[in-house]
ROSE-19383 format. One record per residue: x, y, z of N, C-alpha, C in turn. Coordinates in steps of 0.001 Angstrom, whole numbers, plus 524288, in hexadecimal, padded with zeros to 5 digits. Example, Ala and Ser with C-alpha at 12.3 -4.5 7.8 and 13.67 -1.06 7.14 Angstrom:
BEGIN
833867E9C681E788300C7EE6C81E78833907F31C81E78;832327F73681BA8835667FBDC81BE4832648001E81EBE;
//
This chain:
BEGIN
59A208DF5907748598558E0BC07C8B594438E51007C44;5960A8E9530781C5925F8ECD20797F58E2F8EB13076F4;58DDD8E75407215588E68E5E606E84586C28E2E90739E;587BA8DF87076A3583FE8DD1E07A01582328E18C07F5B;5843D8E4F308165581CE8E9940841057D2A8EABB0809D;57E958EDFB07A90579C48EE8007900575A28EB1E077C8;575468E64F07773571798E2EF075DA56ED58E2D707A37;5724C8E293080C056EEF8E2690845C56CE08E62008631;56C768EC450853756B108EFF808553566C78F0EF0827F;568338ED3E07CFD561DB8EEB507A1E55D2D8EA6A07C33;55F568E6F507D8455B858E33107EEF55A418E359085FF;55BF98E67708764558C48E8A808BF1556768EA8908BDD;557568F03C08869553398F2C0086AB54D338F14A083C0;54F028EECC07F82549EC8EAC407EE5547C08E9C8083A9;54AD38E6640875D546ED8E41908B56545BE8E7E708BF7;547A08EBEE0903F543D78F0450923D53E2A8F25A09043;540AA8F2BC08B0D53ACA8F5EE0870D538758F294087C3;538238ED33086E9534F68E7C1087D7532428E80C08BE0;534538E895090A0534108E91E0962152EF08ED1C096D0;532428F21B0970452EBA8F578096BF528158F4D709462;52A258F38F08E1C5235E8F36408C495203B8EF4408E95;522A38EABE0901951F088E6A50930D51D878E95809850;5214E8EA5609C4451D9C8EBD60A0B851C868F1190A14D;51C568F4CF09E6851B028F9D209DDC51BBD8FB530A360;5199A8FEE00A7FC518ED900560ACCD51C268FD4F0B117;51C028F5F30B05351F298F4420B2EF525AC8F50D0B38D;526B68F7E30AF3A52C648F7BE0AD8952DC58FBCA0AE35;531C18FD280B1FD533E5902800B39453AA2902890B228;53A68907000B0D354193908FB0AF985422990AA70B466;54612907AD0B6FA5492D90AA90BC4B54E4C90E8D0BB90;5525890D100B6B1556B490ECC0B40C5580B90CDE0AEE6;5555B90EEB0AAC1556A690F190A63F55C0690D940A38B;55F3E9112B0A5775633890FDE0A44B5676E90A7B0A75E;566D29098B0ABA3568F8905D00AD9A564399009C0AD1D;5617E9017B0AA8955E768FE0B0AA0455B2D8FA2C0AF6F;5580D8FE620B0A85576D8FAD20B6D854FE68FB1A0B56A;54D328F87E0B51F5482E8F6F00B40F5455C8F45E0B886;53F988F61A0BA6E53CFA8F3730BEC15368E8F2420BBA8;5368C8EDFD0BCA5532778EBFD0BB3B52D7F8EA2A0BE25;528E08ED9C0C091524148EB1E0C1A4520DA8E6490C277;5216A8E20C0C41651E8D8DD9A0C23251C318DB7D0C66F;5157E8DB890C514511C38D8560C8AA50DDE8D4FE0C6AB;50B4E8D1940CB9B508788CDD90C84E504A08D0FC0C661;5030D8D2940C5C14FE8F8D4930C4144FF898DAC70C17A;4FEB68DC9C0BE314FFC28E44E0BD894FBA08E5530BF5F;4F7458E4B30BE1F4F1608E68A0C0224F02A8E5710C79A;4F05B8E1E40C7F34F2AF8E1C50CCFC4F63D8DDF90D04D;4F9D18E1CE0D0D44FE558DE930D31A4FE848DCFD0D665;4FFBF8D7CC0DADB5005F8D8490DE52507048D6270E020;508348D3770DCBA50EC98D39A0DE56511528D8100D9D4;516398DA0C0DB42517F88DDE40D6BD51E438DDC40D9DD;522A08DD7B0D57E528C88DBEC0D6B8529558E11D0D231;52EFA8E2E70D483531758E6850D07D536168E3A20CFB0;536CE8E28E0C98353BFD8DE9C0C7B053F708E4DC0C592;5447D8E5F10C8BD547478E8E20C6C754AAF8E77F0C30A;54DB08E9420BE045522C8E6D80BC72556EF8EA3C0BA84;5596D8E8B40BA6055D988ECD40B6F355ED78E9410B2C1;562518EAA60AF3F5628F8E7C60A8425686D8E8FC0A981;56C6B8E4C50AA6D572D58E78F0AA0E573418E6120A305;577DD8E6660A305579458E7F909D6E579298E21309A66;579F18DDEF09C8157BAA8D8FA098AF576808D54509AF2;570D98DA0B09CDB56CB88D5A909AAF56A368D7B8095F4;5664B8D3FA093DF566CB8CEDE0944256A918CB6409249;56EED8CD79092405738D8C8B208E5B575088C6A50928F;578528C907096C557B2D8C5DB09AB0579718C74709EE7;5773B8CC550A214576598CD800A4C756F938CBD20A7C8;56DCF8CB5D0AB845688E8CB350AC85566658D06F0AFEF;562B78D2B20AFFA5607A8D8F90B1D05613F8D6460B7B8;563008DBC30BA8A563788DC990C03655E758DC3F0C12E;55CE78D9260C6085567D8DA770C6AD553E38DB4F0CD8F;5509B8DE040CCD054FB98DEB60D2E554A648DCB10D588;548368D8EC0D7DF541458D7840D8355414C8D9E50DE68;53D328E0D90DB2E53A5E8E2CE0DE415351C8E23C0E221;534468DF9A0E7CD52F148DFCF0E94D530DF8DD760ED84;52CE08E0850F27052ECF8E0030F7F852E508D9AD0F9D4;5280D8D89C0F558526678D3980F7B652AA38CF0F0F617;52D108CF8A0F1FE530BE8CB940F0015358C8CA5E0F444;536368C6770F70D53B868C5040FB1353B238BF7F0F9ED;5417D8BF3B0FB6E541A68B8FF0FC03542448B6960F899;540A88B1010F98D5400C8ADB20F60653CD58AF020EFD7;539F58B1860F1BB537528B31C0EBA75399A8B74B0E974;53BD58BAA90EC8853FB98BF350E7525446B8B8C90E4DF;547688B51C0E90954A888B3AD0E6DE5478C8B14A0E14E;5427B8AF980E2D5540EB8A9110DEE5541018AF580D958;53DCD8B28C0D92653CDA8B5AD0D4A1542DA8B7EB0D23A;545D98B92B0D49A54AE18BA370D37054F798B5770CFAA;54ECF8B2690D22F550788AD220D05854D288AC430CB60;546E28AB770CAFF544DC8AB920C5B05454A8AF270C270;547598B45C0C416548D78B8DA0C03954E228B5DD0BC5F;551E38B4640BF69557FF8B3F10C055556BE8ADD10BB49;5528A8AA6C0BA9F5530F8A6C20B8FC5510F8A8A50B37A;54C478AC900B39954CB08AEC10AE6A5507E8B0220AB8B;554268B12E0AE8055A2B8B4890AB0055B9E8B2840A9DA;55E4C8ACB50ACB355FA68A7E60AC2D55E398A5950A6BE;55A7A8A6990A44A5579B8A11D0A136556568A65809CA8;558548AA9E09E43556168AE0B099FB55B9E8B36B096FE;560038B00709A9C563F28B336099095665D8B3DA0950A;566998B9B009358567FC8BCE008E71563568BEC808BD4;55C528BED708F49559158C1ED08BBD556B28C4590910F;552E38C57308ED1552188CA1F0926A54DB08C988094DC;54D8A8CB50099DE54A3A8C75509EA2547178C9A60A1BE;545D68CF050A135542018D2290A3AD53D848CFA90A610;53B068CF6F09FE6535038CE6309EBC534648C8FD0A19A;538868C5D30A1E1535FD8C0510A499537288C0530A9B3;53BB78C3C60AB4353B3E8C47F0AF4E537038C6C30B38D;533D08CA030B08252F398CE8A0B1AD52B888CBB70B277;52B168C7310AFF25262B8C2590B0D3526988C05F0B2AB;52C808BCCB0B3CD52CBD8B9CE0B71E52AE98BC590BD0E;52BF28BF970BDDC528EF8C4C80C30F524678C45B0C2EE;522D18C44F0BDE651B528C5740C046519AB8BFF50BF32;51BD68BC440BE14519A58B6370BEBF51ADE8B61B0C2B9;51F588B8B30C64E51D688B6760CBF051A668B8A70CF5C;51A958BD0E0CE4D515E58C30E0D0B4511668BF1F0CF99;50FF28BD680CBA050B4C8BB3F0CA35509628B5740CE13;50DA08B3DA0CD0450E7F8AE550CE6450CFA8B0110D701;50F0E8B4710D86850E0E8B5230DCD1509838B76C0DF5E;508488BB100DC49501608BAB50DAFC4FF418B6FA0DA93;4FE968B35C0D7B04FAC48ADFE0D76E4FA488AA960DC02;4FFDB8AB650DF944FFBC8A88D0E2294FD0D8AA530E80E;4FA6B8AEA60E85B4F6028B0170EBC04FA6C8B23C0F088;4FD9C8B2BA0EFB95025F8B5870F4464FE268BC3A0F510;4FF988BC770FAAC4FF2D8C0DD0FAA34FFD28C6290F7ED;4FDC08C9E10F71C500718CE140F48E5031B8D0A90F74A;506328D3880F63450B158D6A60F8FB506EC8DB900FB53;502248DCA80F9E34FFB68E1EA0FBCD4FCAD8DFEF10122;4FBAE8D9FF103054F8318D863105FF4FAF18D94110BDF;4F9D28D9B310EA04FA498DD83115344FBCF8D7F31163A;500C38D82811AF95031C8D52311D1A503458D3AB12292;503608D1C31265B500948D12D12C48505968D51512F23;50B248D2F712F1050E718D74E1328950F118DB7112F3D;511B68DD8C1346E513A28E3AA131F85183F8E46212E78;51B6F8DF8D12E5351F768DE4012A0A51EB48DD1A125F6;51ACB8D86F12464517988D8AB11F57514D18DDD111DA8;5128D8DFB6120FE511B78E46311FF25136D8E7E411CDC;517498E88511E9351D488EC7011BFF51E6E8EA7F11613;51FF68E3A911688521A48E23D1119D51BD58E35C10CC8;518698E22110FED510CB8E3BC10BFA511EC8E95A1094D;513758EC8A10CC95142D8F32410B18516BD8F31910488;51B588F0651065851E848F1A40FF0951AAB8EC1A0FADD;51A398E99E0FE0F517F38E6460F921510F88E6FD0F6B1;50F4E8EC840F9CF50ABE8EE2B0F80F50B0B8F1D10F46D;5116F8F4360F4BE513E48F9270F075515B58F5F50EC64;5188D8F1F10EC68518DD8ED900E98E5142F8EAEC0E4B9;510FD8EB150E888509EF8E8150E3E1508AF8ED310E276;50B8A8F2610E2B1509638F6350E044503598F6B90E05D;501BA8F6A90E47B4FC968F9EC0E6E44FB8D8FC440ECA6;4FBFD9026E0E8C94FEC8906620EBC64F6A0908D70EDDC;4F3F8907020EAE24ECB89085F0ECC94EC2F906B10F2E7;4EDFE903C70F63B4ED17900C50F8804F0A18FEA70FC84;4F5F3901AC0FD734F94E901691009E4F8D49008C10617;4F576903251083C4F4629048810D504F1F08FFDD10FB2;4ED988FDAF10B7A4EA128F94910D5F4EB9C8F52F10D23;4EFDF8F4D2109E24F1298EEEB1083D4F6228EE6A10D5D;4F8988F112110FE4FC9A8F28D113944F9A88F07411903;4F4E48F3571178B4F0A38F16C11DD24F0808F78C12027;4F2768FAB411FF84F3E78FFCA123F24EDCB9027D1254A;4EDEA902971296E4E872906A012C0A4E76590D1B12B63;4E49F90E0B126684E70D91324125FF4E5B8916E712A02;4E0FA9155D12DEA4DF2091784131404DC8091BD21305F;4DC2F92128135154DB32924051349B4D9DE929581300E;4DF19929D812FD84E23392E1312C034E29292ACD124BB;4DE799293B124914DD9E9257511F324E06C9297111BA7;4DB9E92E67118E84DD7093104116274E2A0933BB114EB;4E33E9349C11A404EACD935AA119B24ED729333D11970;4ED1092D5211BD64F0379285B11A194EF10927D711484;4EDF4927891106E4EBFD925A310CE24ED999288810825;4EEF692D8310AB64F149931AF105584F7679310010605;4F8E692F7F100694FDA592EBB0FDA4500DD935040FF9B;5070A932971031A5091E938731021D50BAF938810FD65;50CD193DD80FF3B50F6693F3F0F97C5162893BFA0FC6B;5176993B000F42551B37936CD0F592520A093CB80F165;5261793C6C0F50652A5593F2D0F1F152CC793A670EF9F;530BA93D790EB525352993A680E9BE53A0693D160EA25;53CD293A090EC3D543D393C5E0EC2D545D293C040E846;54A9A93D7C0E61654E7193F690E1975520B938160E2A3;55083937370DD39554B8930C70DDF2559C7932210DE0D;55A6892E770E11D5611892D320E17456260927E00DE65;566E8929C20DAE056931923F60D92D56F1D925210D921;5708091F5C0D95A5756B91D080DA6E5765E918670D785;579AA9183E0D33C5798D912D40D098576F790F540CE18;572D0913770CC9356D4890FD20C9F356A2790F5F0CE6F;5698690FA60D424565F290FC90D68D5636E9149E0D6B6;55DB19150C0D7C655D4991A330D84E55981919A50DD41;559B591CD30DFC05565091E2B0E6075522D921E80E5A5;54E039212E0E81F549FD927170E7BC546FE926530ED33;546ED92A490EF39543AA92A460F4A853DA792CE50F27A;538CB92BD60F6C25335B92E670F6B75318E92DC30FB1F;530B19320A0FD4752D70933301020C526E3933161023C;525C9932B4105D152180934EA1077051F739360B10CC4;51B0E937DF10CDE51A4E939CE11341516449359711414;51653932A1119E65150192FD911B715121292FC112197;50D2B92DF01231B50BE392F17128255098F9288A12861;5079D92536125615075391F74126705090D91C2B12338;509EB9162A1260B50ACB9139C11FC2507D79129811DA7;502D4913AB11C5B5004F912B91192E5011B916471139B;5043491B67115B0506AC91F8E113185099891F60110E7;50D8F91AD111419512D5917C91115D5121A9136010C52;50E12911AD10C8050D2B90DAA1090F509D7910E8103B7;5082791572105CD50599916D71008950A14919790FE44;50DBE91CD710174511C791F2E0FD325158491A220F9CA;51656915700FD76519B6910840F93A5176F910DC0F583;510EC90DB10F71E50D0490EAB0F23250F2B911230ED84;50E15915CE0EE9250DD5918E30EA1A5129B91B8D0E8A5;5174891A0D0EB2351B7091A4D0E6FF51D3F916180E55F;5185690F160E5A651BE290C880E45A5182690D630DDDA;513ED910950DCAC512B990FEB0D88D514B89129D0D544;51A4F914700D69751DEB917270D1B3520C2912260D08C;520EE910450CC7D5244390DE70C8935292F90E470CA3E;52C46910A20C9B4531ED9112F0CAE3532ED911D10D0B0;52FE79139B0D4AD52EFF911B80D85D5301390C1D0DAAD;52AA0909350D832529AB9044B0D9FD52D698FF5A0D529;53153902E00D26E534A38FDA40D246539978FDE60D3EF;53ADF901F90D62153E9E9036A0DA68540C18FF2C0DCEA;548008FD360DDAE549E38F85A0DFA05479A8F91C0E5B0;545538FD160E897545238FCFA0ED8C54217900A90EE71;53ECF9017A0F26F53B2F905B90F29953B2A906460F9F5;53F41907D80FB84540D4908A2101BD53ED190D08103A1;53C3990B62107675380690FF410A8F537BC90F6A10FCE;5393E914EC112EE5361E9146A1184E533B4917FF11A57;52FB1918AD11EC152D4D91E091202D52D0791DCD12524;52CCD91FD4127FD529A5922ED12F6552665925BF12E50;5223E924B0131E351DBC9275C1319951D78927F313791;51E0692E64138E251D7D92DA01400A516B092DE81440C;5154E92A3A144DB51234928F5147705106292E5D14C5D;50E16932C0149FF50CFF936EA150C150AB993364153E9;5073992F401560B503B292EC715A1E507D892AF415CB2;50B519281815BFD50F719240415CAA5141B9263D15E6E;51566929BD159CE51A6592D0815A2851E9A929C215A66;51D97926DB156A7521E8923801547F520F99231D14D81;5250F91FFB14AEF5258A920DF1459F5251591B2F14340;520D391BF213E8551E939156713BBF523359161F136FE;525E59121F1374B52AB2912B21339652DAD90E2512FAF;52D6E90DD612CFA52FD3907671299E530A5908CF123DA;532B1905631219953660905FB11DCC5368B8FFE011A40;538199005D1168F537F48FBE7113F953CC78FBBA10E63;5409F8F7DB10E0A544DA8F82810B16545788F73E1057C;53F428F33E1063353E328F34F0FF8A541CD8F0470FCD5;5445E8EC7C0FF8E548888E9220FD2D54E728EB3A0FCE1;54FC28F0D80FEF1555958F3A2100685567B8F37810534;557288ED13107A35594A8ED7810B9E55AD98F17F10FE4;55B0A8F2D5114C255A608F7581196255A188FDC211532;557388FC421118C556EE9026310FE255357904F6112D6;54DE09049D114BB54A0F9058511320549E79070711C90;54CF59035C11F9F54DCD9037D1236E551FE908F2123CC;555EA9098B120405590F90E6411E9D5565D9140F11C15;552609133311BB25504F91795119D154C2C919EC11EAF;54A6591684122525465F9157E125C3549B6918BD129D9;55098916DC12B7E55248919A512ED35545291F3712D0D;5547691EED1277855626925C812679551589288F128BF;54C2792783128825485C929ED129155488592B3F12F54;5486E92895131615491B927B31373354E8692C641387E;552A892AA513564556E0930F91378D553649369313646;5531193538130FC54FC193B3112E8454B7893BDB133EE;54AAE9384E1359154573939B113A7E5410F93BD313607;53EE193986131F253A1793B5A12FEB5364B93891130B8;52FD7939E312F9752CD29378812FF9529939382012CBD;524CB9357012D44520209352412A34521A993513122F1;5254F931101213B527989328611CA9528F692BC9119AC;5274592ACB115CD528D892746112EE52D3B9281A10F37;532829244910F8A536C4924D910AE85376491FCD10904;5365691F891047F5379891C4B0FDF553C5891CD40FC99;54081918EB0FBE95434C919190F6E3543429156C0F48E;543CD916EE0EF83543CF9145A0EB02549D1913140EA2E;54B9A90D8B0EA13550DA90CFF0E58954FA2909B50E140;5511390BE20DCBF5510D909BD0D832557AE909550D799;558B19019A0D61655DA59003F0D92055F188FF2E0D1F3;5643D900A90D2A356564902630CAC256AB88FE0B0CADA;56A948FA1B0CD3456C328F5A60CB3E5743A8F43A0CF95;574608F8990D1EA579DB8F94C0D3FF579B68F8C00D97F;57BA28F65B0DC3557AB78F6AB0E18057C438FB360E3A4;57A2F8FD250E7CE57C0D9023C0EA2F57E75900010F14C;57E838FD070F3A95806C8FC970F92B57B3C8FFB90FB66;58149902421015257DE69047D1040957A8990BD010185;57E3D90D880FCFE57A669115D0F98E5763A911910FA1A;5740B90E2E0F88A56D9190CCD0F86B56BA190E4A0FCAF;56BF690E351019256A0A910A31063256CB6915CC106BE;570F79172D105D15711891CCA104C056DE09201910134;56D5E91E4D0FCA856967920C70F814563839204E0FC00;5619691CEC0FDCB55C8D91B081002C55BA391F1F103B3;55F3691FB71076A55E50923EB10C3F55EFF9299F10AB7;5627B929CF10669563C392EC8102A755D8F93128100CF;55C7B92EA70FEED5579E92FDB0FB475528A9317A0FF3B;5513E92DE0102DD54EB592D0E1076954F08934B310933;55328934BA10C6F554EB938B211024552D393DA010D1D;5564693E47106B75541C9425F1044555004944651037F;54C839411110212545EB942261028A54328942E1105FC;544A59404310C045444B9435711147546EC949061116D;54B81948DD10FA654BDA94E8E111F054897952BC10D72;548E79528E108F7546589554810560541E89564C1067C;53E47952891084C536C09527C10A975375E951FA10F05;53B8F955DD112AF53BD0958681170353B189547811C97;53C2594EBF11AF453A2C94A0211F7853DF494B2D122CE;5435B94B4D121635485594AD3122E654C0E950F3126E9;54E579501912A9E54F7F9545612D70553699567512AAF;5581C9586A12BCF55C5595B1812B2355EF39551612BCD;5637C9541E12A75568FD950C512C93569A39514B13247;5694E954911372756AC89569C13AD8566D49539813D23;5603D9560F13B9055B79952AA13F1755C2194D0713F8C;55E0E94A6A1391855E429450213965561CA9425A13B0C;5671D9464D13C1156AC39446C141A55692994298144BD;56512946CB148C05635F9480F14CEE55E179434B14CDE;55BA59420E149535589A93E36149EA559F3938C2149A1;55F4D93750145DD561B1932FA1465F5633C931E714C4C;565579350214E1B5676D934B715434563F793404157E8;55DA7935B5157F855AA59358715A675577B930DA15963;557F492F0F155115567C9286B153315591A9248F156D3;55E8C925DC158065635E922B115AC0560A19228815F3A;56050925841618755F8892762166A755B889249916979;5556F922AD1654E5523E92194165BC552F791CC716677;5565E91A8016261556A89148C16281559F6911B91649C;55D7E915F316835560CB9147F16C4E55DA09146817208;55A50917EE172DA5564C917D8176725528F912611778B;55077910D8170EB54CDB90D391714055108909A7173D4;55806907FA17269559AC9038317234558E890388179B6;55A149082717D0455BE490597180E155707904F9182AC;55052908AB1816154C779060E182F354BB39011618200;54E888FCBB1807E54BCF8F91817D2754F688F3B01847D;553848F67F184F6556D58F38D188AA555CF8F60018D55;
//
């Protein structure tokens, strides 16, 4: 028993080193020791226009008995086509079980990245007619990783205030939280349009460990003076009502003009409802630390005054 642990221990390792020297930059360590690996892959490196993050973890009896946990990262992937690529992963293992399946797995990805390129499909960066496509265009322009060009490819009017729209804020990072092999990290920034919002994704999706992150959940308010109302949305990034849960912490905190990121890097264990505790955990802290956030007492007093509001709208509505 233990001679076959070690055989599969050394021959993971092989793969890895394997791994590693073939895609150099594409190949990121998420947890070393639990063995959790995210891999880069687009049609094109020079220029991409589709790009998937294949996550995996290595449990202990692959490649002998076991096959790697795996995760296919990218907003644009739903449906029928995560199932059809998933299923052709699942048939590699099938037909290749007891050696080791990275590398064909990694191709089989960019023969279809490729294969979806050729076929003159839109790119994920090209501007969409509603305001819902819209939204889904936003992550899949952080996605083709071209962060030069955010604003234009989105459609947004920078208007007036160009030069101040146009400068990158400064972006924080929070102290990670982990739990079980997951680990959480929040990043702020200060925000007055979305055109502001899309350059900070931008440019934290060009951190590496960042952008192979199982989830990248974000929401912001930006309060409108001439309106005097608040431009506000959120996006879950594939973690189900997270991203709507982080949108209403903001809304108790009563903050504004402020973008929040989290990052989970998911370490192979399910967590329940945790995961939105760690999410709003991480969130809240970095508000209150970069001073967004009131006392506990204010955000009483503003939760209650949220109620109030939307008990008002209900009986205006009858």
């Amino acid at each position: 028993m233990a001679e076959g642990d070690a055989g599969s221990d050394q021959r993971q390792n092989e793969e890895i080193e394997a791994m590693a020297a073939i895609y150099g930059e594409e190949w990121c360590v998420i947890d070393d020791g639990a063995k959790i690996f995210c891999i880069r892959i687009s049609d094109d490196i020079d220029d991409p226009k589709w790009t998937l993050c294949l996550q995996v973890m290595l449990p202990d009896g692959y490649p002998g008995t076991a096959p790697p946990v795996y995760q296919l990262n990218a907003p644009w992937l739903k449906g029928q086509e995560r199932a059809d690529l998933s299923n052709s992963l699942e048939e590699i293992y099938i037909q290749n079980i007891g050696e080791s399946i990275l590398y064909l797995w990694v191709e089989r990805i960019r023969d279809v990245l490729i294969q979806k390129a050729q076929r003159a499909e839109p790119g994920p960066e090209v501007k969409k007619k509603t305001e819902e496509e819209d939204v889904e265009s936003e992550d899949d322009v952080l996605v083709a990783f071209q962060p030069e060009t955010p604003g234009r490819a989105l459609g947004f009017d920078v208007g007036e205030s160009q030069t101040e729209m146009e400068e990158l804020p400064p972006i924080d990072h929070g102290v990670p939280i982990t739990d079980r092999r997951s680990t959480f990290q929040a990043h702020l920034a200060p925000v007055v349009c979305p055109k502001q919002v899309k350059m900070v994704l931008a440019k934290l999706y060009e951190n590496k460990k960042i952008a192979s992150a199982t989830h990248n959940i974000y929401a912001y308010r930006i309060f409108c003076e001439d309106k005097q109302t608040f431009l506000q949305d959120y996006d879950d990034d594939g973690e189900t009502a997270a991203g709507g849960r982080l949108l209403h912490l903001m809304e108790v905190l009563n903050v504004r003009n402020v973008l929040v990121v989290v990052s989970r890097w998911y370490g192979g264990v399910l967590l329940g409802p945790d995961r939105f505790k760690h999410i709003n955990n991480c969130a809240r802290s970095i508000l209150v630390e970069r001073s967004y956030a009131g006392s506990p007492e204010e955000s009483s007093k503003a939760l209650g005054k949220n109620k109030k509001v939307r008990k008002d709208k209900k009986r205006s509505e009858h």
